[in-house]
LUMLO-973238 format. One record per residue (C-alpha): residue in one letter; x, y, z. Coordinates in steps of 0.001 Angstrom, whole numbers, plus 500000, padded with zeros to 6 digits. Layout:
N
REC   r        X        Y        Z
REC   A        X        Y        Z
...
! end
This chain:
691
REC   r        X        Y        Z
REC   X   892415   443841   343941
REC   X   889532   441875   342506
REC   X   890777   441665   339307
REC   X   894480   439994   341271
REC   X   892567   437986   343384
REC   X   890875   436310   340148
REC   X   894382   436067   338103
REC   X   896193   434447   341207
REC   X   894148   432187   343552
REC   X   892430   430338   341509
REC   X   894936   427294   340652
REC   X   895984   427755   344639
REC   X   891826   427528   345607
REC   X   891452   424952   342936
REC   X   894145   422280   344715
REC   X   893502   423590   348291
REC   X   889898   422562   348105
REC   X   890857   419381   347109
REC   X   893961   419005   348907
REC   X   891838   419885   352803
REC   X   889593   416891   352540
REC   X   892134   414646   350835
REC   X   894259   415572   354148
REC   X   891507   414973   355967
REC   X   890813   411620   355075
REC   X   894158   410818   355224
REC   X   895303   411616   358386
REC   X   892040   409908   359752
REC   X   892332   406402   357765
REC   X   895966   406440   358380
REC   X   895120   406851   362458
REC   X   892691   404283   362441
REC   X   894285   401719   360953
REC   X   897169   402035   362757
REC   X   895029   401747   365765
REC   X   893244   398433   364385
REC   X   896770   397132   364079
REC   X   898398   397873   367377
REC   X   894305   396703   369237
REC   X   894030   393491   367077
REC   X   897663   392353   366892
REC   X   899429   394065   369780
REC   X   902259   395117   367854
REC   X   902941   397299   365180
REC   X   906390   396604   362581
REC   X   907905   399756   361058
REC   X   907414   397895   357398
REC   X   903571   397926   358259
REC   X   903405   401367   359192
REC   X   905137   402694   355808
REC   X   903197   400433   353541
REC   X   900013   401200   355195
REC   X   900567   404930   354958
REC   X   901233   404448   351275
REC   X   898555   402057   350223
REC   X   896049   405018   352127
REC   X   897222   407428   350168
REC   X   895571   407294   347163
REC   X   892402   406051   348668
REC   X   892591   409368   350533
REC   X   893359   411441   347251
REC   X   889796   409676   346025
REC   X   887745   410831   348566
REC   X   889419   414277   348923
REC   X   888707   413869   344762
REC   X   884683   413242   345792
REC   X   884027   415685   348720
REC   X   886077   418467   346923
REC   X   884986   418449   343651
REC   X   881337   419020   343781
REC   X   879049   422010   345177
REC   X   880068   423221   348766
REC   X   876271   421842   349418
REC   X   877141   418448   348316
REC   X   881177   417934   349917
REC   X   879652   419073   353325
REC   X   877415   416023   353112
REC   X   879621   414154   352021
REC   X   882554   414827   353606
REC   X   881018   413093   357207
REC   X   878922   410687   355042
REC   X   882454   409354   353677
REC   X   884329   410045   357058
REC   X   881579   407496   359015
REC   X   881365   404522   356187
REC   X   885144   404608   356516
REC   X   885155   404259   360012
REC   X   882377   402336   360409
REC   X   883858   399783   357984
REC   X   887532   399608   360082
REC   X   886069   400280   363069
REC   X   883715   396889   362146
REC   X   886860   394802   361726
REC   X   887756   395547   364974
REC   X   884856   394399   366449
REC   X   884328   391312   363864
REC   X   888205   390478   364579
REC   X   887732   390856   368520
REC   X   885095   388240   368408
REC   X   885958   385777   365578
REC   X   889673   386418   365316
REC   X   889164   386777   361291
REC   X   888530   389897   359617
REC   X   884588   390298   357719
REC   X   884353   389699   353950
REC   X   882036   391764   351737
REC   X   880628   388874   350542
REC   X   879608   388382   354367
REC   X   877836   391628   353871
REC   X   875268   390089   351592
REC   X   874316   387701   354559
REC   X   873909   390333   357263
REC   X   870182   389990   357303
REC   X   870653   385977   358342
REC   X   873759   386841   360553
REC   X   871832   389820   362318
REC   X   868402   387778   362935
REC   X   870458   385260   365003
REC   X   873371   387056   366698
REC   X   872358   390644   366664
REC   X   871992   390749   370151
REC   X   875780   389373   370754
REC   X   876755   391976   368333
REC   X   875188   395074   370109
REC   X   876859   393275   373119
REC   X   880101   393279   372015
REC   X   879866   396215   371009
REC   X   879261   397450   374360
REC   X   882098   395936   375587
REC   X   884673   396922   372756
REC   X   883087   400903   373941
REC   X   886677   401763   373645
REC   X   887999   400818   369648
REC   X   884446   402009   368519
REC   X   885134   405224   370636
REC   X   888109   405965   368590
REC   X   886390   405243   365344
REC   X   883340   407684   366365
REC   X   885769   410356   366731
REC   X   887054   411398   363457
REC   X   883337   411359   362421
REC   X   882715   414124   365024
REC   X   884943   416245   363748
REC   X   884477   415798   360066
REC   X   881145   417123   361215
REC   X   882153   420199   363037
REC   X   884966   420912   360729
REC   X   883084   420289   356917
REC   X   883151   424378   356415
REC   X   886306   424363   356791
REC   X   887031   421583   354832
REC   X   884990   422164   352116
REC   X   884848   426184   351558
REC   X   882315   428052   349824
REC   X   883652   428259   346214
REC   X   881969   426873   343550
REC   X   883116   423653   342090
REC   X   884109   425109   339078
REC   X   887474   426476   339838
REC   X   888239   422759   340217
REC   X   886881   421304   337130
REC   X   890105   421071   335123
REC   X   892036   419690   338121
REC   X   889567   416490   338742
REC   X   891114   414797   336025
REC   X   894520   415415   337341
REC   X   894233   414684   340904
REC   X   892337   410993   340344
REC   X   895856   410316   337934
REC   X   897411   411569   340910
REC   X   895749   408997   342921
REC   X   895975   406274   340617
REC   X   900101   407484   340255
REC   X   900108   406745   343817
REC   X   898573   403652   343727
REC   X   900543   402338   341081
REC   X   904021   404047   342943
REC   X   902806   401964   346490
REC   X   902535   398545   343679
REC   X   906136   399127   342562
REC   X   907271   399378   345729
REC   X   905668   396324   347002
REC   X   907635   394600   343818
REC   X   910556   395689   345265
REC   X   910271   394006   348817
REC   X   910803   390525   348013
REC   X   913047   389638   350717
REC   X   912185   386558   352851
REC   X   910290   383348   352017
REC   X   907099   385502   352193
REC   X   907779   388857   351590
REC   X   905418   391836   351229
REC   X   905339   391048   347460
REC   X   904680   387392   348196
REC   X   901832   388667   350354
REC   X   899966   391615   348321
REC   X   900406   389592   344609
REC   X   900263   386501   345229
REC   X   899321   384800   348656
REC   X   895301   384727   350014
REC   X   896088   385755   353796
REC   X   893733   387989   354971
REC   X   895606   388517   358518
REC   X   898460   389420   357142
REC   X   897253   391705   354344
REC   X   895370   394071   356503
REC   X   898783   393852   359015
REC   X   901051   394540   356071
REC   X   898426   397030   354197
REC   X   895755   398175   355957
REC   X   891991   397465   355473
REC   X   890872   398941   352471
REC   X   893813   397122   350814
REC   X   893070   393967   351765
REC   X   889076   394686   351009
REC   X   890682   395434   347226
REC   X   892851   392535   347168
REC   X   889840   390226   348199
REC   X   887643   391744   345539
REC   X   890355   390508   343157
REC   X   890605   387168   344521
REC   X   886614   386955   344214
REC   X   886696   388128   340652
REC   X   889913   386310   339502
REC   X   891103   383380   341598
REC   X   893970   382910   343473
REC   X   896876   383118   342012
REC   X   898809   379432   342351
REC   X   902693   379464   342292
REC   X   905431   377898   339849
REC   X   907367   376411   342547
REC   X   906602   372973   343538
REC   X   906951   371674   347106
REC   X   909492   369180   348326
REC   X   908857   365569   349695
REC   X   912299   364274   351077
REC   X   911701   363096   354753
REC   X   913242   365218   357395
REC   X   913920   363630   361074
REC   X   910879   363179   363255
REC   X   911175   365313   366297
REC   X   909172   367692   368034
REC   X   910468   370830   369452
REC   X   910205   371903   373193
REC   X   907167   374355   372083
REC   X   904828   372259   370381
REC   X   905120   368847   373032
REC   X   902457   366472   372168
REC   X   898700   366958   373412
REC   X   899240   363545   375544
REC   X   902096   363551   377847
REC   X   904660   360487   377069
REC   X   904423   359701   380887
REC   X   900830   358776   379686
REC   X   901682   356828   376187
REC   X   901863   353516   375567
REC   X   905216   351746   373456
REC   X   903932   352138   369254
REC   X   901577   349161   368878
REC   X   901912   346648   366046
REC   X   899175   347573   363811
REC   X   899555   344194   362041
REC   X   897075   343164   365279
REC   X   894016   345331   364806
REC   X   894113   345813   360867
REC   X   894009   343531   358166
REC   X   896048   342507   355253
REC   X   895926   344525   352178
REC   X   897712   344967   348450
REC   X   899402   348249   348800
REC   X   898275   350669   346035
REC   X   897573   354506   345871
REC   X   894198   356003   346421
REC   X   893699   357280   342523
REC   X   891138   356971   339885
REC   X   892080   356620   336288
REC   X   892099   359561   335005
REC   X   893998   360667   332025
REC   X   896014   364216   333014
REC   X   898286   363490   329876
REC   X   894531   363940   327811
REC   X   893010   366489   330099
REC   X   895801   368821   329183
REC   X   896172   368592   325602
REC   X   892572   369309   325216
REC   X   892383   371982   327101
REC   X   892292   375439   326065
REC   X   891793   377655   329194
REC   X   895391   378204   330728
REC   X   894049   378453   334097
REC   X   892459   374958   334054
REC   X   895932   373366   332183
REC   X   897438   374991   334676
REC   X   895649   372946   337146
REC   X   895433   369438   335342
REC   X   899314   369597   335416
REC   X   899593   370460   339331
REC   X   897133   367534   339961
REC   X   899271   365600   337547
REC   X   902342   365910   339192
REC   X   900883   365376   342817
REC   X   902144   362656   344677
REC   X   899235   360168   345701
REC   X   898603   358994   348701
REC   X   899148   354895   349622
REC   X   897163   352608   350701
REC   X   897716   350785   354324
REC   X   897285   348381   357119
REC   X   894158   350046   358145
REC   X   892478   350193   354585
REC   X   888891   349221   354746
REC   X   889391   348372   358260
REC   X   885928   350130   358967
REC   X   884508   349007   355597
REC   X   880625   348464   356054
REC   X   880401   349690   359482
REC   X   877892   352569   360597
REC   X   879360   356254   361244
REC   X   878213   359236   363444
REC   X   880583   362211   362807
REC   X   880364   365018   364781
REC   X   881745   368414   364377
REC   X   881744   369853   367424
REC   X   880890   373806   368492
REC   X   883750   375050   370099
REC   X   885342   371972   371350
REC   X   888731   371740   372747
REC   X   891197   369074   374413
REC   X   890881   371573   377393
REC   X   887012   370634   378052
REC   X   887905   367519   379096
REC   X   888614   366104   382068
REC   X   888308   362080   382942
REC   X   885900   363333   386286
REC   X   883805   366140   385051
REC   X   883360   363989   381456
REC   X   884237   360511   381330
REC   X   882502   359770   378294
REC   X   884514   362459   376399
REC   X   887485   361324   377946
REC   X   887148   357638   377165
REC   X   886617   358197   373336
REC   X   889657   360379   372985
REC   X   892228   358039   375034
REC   X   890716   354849   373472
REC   X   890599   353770   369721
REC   X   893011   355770   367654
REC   X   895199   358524   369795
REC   X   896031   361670   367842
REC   X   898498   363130   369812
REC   X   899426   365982   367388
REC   X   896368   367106   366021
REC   X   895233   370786   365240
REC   X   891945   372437   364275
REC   X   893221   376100   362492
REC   X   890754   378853   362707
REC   X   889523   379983   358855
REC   X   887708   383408   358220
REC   X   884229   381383   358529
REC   X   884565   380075   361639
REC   X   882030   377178   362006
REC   X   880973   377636   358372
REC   X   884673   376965   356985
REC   X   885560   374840   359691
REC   X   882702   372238   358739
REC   X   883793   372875   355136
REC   X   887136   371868   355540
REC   X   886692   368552   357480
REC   X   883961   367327   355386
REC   X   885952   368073   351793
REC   X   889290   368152   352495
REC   X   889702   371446   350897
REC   X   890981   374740   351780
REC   X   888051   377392   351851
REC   X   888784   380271   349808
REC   X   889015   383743   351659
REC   X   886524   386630   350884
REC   X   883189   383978   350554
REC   X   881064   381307   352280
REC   X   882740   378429   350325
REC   X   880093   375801   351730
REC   X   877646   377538   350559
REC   X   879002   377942   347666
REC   X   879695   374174   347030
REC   X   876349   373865   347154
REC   X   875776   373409   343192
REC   X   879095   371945   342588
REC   X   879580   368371   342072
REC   X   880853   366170   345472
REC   X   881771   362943   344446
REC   X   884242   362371   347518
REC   X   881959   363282   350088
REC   X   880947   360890   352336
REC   X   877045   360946   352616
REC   X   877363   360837   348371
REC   X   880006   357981   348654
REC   X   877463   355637   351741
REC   X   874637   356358   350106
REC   X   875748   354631   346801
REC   X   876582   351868   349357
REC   X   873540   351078   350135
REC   X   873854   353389   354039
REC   X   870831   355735   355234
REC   X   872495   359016   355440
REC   X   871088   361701   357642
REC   X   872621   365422   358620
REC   X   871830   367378   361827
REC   X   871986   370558   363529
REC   X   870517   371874   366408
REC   X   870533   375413   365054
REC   X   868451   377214   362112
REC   X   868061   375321   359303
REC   X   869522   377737   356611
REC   X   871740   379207   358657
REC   X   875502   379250   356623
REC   X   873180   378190   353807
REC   X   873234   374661   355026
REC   X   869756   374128   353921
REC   X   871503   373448   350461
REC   X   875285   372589   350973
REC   X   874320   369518   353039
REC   X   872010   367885   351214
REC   X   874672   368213   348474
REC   X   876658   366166   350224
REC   X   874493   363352   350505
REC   X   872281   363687   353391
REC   X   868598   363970   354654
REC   X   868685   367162   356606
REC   X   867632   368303   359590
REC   X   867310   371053   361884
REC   X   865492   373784   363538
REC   X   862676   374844   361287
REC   X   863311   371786   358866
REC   X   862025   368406   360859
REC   X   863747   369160   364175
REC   X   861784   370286   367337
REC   X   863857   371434   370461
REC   X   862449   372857   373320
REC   X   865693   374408   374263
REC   X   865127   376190   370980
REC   X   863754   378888   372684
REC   X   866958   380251   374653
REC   X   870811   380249   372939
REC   X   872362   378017   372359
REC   X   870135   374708   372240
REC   X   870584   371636   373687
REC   X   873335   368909   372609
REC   X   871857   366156   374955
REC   X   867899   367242   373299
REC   X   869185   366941   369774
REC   X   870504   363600   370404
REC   X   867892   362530   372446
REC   X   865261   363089   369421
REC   X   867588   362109   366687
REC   X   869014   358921   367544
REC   X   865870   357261   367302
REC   X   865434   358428   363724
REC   X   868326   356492   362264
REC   X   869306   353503   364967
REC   X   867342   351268   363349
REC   X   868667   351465   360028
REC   X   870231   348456   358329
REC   X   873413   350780   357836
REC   X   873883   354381   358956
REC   X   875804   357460   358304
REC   X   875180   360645   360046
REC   X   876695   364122   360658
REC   X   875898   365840   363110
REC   X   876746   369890   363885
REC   X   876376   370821   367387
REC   X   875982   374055   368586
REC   X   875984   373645   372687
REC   X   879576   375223   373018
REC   X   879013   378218   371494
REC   X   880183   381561   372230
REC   X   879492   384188   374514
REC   X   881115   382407   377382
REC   X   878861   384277   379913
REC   X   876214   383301   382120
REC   X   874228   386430   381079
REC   X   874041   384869   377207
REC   X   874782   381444   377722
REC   X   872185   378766   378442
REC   X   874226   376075   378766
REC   X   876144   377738   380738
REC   X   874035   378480   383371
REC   X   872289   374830   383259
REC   X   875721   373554   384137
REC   X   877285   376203   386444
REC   X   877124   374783   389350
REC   X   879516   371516   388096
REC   X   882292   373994   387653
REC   X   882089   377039   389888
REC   X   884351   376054   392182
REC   X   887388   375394   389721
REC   X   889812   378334   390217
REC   X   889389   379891   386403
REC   X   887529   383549   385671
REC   X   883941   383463   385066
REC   X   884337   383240   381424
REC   X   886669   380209   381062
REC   X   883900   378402   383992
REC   X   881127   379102   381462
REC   X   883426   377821   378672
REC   X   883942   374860   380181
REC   X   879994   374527   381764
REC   X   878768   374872   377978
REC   X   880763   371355   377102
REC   X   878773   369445   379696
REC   X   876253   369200   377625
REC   X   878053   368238   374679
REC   X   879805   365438   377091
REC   X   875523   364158   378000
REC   X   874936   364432   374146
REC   X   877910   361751   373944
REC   X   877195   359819   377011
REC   X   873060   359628   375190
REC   X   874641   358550   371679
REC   X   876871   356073   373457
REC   X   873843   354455   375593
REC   X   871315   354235   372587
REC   X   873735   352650   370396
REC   X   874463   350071   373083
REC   X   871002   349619   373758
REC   X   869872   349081   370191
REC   X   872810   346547   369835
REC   X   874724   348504   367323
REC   X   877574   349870   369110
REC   X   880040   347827   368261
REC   X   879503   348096   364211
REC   X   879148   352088   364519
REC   X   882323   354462   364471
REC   X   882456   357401   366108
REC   X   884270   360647   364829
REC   X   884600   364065   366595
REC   X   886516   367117   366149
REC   X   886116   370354   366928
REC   X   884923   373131   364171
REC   X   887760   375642   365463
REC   X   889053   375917   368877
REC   X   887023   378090   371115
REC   X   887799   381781   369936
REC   X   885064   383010   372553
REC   X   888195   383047   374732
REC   X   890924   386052   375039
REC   X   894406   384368   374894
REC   X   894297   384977   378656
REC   X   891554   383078   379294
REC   X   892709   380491   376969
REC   X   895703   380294   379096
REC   X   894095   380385   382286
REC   X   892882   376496   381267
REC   X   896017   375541   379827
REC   X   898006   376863   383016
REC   X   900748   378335   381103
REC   X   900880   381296   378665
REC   X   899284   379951   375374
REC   X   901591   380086   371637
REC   X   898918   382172   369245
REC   X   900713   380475   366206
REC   X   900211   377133   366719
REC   X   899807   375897   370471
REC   X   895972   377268   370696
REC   X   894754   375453   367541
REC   X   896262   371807   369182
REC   X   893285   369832   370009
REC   X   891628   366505   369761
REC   X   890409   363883   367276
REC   X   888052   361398   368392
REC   X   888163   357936   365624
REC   X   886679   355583   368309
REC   X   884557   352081   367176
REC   X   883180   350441   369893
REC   X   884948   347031   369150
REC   X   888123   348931   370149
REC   X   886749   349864   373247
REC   X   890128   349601   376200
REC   X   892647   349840   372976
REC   X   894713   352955   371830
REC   X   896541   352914   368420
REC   X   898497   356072   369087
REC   X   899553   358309   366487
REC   X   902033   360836   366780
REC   X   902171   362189   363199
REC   X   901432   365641   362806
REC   X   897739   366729   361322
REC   X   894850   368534   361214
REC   X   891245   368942   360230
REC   X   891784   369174   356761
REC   X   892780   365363   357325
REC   X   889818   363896   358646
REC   X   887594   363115   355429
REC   X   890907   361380   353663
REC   X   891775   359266   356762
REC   X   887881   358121   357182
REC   X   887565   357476   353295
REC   X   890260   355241   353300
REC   X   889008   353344   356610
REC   X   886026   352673   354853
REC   X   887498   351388   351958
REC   X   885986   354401   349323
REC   X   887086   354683   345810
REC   X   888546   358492   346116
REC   X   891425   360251   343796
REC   X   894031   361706   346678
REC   X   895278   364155   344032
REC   X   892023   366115   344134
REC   X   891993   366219   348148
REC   X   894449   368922   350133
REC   X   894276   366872   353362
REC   X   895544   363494   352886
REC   X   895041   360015   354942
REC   X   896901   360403   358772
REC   X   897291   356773   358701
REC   X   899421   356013   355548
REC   X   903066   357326   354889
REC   X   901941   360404   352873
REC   X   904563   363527   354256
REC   X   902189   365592   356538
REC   X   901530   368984   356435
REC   X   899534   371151   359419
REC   X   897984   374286   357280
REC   X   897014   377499   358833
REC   X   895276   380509   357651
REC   X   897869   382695   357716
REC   X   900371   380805   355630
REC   X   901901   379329   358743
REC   X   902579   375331   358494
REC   X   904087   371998   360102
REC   X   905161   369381   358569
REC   X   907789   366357   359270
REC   X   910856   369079   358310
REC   X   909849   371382   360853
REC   X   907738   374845   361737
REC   X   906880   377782   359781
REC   X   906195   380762   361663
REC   X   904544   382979   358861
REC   X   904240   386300   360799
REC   X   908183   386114   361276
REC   X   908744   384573   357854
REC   X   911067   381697   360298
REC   X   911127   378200   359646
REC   X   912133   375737   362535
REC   X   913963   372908   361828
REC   X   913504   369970   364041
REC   X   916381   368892   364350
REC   X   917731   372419   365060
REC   X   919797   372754   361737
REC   X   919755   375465   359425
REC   X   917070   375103   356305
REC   X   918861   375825   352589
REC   X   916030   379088   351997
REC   X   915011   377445   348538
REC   X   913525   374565   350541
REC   X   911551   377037   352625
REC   X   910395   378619   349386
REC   X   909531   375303   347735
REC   X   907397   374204   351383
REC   X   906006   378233   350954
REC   X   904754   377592   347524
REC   X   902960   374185   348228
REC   X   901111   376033   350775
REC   X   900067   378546   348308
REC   X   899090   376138   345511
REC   X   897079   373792   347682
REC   X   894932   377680   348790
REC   X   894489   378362   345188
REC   X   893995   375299   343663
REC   X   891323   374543   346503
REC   X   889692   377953   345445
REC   X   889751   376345   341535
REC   X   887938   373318   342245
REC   X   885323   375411   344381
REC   X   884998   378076   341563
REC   X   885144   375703   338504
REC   X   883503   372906   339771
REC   X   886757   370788   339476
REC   X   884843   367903   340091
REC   X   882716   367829   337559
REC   X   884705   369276   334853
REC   X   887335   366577   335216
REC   X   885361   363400   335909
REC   X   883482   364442   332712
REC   X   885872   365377   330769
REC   X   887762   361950   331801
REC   X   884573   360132   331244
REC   X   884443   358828   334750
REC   X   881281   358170   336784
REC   X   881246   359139   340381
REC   X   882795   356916   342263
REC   X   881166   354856   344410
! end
């Protein structure tokens, strides 16, 4: 019997004790990432479930592969070890995802210390109140606990030795089978394949393939880029309407007929926005493919015109203001008059958006200020920080002769400001570097403090141009962990919302006092009519469930496109009681094009991804997850449907071609952060910065 027992089990004992763990693990990853799916996203397509499954399976054949195939001593640590970083890790992108409605990077990771010290408390607190997700996650650690004898029997880890080799080519055959499958589903405009080998949508990988696949997929970006695509977009007009879902932020009751803009702006010589560089030189000397590769997209780009309102601003003072938070729904012409005078007066937006990135603040500052796309997976501001940033506009005032000054009424170094901004061209300041708050001492500071102290630091100056970051309207939307909140409770408590859309709208009070301060020293100081005022928000206010969202907007809010609509303040105070409304679809990524080419700055339009609102360059509204609108219509990126206007149906290699310009402006955005675009080209062209 011994002598059988030695002949016959072993092969059977070899692939069974690596077979129970590698079950294990994935019955347990498969479970929790379905749950993410259906918690986070509320729905769960068949297409996700199978590719999910199969992209799990070979990570699960790995860790079987670990736990299994050393000493019994060793898997049984293991075994839980492996089972809790696993959860921990999905069960974090729940939590992450619940508060910021992106998904955590690794490279985020290697900031935990900064992002700990400052919200660790709103962490453990929504934890608390997400007991339920992090409930199931616990779980499956429990019981690789109680069941690791099972799972990993007593038998020694030789009578697996020869079989290591073969299960990890199992895993990687499964990997590589789950790959060729993906080739295969290239149906649609973007398809799976689109998606897993080519696109840089975070939401939608971990929808289509689970976590860990999209955590390997934004390694590879990190490492390698973002791929850009062949296809080149379209530009032939399409009919300006808007559809019944996406009416414009000010009601046409409310609008006035389209003014003649021959009456506030003056003459100019049309021409394009370019610098003279030589593409035709760049890429015959060039012997990296990737960076050709780029010199002929630029190339081919089409650049943007000049206009009426070119230079219009030229030599005027600027405040811009990025705005915590801030939505067209905190305003109301009783509760903040200020607010609501800026937006209604000067230039009139009335179809602009503010998409959320994976950042949040971080990206959202990053892409009004540059006019780039941030690249998923890392802190792209911060990583700016020792590229070269001609276009930006503290680098382009200060050559001009302007003070230029940068504030934030928040740590100093949080987002690694304390080295991105002053890149940009700015003296900075903040808490802990030359800015002294007493409302430092609760969360969030003071909006009307900060401007009270800094306004006096720059009036005076011959010419000015500041940025200011505020920080009032940040999240949690509770009177427990907001201070703003509380200080202005009783101006909204008896407006029929929940408690968390009241404390929402509370925390903007103080940004509408910061305003109605800035407004009153500049007047006082006799500079308000030479000083332009800018404000947008850095994403719309996330801190809100869709519910409460709605609540405010008093219907039930569109997730794809009607919650990032918002507000652009471009206000000077010599067109104080005028409105120049625009009704041209645009966005954040907009702003720094539009306000370089009011004040009349050399810039090169191919190098930017937003482009001026004001001139007849085709727009395009850019989301994170591949979703878009521009003067053709809407593309709804979770459905893979495009829109028409005008109702008719789109030929699907125009879709494709509007899909791929998307894609290209991601990646090529990721090469000029990575390379140092900038640099390499104005060099290489033998260009100085402009100026």
């Amino acid at each position: 019997m011994v002598r059988e027992k030695d002949t016959l089990s072993p092969p059977l004992e070899a692939y069974g004790r690596l077979a129970a763990p590698s079950l294990f693990f994935l019955v347990v990853i498969y479970y929790e990432e379905l749950f993410l799916k259906i918690y986070c996203f509320h729905t769960l397509a068949p297409e996700w479930a199978v590719f999910t499954f199969l992209f799990t399976l070979p990570v699960a054949l790995l860790l079987g592969l670990l736990c299994g195939g050393v000493t019994p001593r060793w898997g049984r640590v293991l075994l839980p070890l492996c089972t809790a970083l696993a959860s921990l890790w999905i069960g974090t992108q729940v939590v992450y995802y619940h508060l910021f409605k992106a998904f955590m990077s690794l490279f985020s990771l290697t900031k935990m210390a900064m992002v700990a010290q400052s919200f660790g408390e709103m962490a453990v607190g929504n934890v608390l109140s997400n007991w339920f997700p992090i409930l199931m996650m616990v779980v499956p650690t429990v019981l690789s606990f109680v069941c690791r004898a099972r799972l990993v029997p007593d038998t020694g880890p030789d009578a697996v030795r020869g079989r290591r080799p073969r299960w990890a080519a199992m895993a990687a055959a499964a990997q590589l089978a789950a790959m060729g499958l993906v080739l295969l589903c290239g149906g649609g405009r973007l398809s799976l394949r689109y998606i897993y080998y080519r696109a840089a949508t975070p939401e939608l990988e971990v929808r289509s393939f689970g976590v860990f696949t999209q955590t390997q997929l934004e390694i590879k970006r990190v490492l390698f880029g973002i791929q850009p695509d062949e296809l080149l977009a379209a530009n032939e007009p399409a009919p300006d309407k808007a559809p019944p879902d996406l009416e414009p932020t000010v009601p046409p009751g409310e609008a006035p007929p389209p003014p003649d803009y021959s009456v506030f702006a003056p003459e100019t010589v049309p021409g394009c926005h370019t610098l003279p560089i030589d593409f035709d030189a760049l890429i015959a000397n060039e012997e990296d493919e990737g960076l050709k590769q780029a010199h002929q997209w630029f190339s081919q780009r089409e650049p943007t015109p000049e206009n009426l309102w070119t230079g219009y601003f030229e030599g005027k003072n600027l405040i811009w203001i990025v705005a915590e938070g801030f939505s067209t729904l905190a305003m109301d012409p009783q509760r903040t008059p200020t607010l609501w005078k800026l937006s209604h007066q000067g230039f009139v937006f009335d179809n602009f958006y503010t998409p959320l990135w994976g950042l949040s603040t971080s990206d959202g500052e990053y892409v009004t200020t540059t006019g780039l796309i941030p690249k998923p997976g890392v802190w792209s501001y911060s990583l700016s920080s020792d590229n070269h940033m001609p276009f930006a506009l503290g680098n382009q005032l200060r050559k001009k002769g302007y003070s230029t000054f940068a504030f934030h009424n928040y740590l100093y170094n949080y987002y690694d400001r304390d080295k991105s901004h002053p890149n940009m061209g700015y003296d900075y300041y903040a808490l802990g570097r030359g800015l002294e708050l007493e409302s430092a001492d609760a969360f969030p500071p003071s909006d009307l403090e900060m401007m009270e102290k800094i306004v006096p630091m720059f009036v005076n100056e011959d010419r000015f141009a500041v940025y200011c970051l505020t920080v009032s309207g940040h999240l949690t939307y509770t009177l427990d962990t907001n201070a703003m909140s509380v200080r202005h409770w009783d101006e909204v408590a008896g407006l029929p919302y929940s408690e968390e859309a009241l404390c929402y709208l509370a925390c903007q009070m103080e940004l509408e006092l910061a305003m109605e301060s800035l407004i009153s020293q500049l007047e006082a100081a006799g500079k308000l009519d030479d000083t332009v005022i800018v404000l947008s928000a850095d994403h719309y206010p996330y801190g809100l469930t869709d519910e409460q969202y709605s609540e405010l907007l008093g219907h039930e809010v569109d997730p794809v496109f009607e919650i990032f609509q918002n507000t652009l303040i471009l206000w000077s105070g010599d067109m104080e009681g005028t409105a120049v409304h625009v009704n041209k679809f645009c966005s954040s990524l907009d702003v720094m094009p539009t306000l370089s080419n009011l004040f009349g700055l050399r810039y090169d339009s191919r190098l930017i991804m937003g482009s001026d609102i004001l001139s007849a360059a085709d727009p395009l509204v850019i989301f994170a997850n591949y979703s878009f609108i521009n003067e053709a219509g809407y593309y709804n990126s979770i459905t893979d449907q495009f829109t028409c206007w005008d109702g008719t149906e789109p030929a699907p290699e125009e879709v494709s071609e509007m899909v791929a310009e998307v894609q290209n402006r991601v990646a090529y955005s990721g090469t000029i952060l990575d390379c140092d675009y900038y640099r390499l080209i104005l060099n290489q062209a033998g260009l100085a910065a402009p100026g």
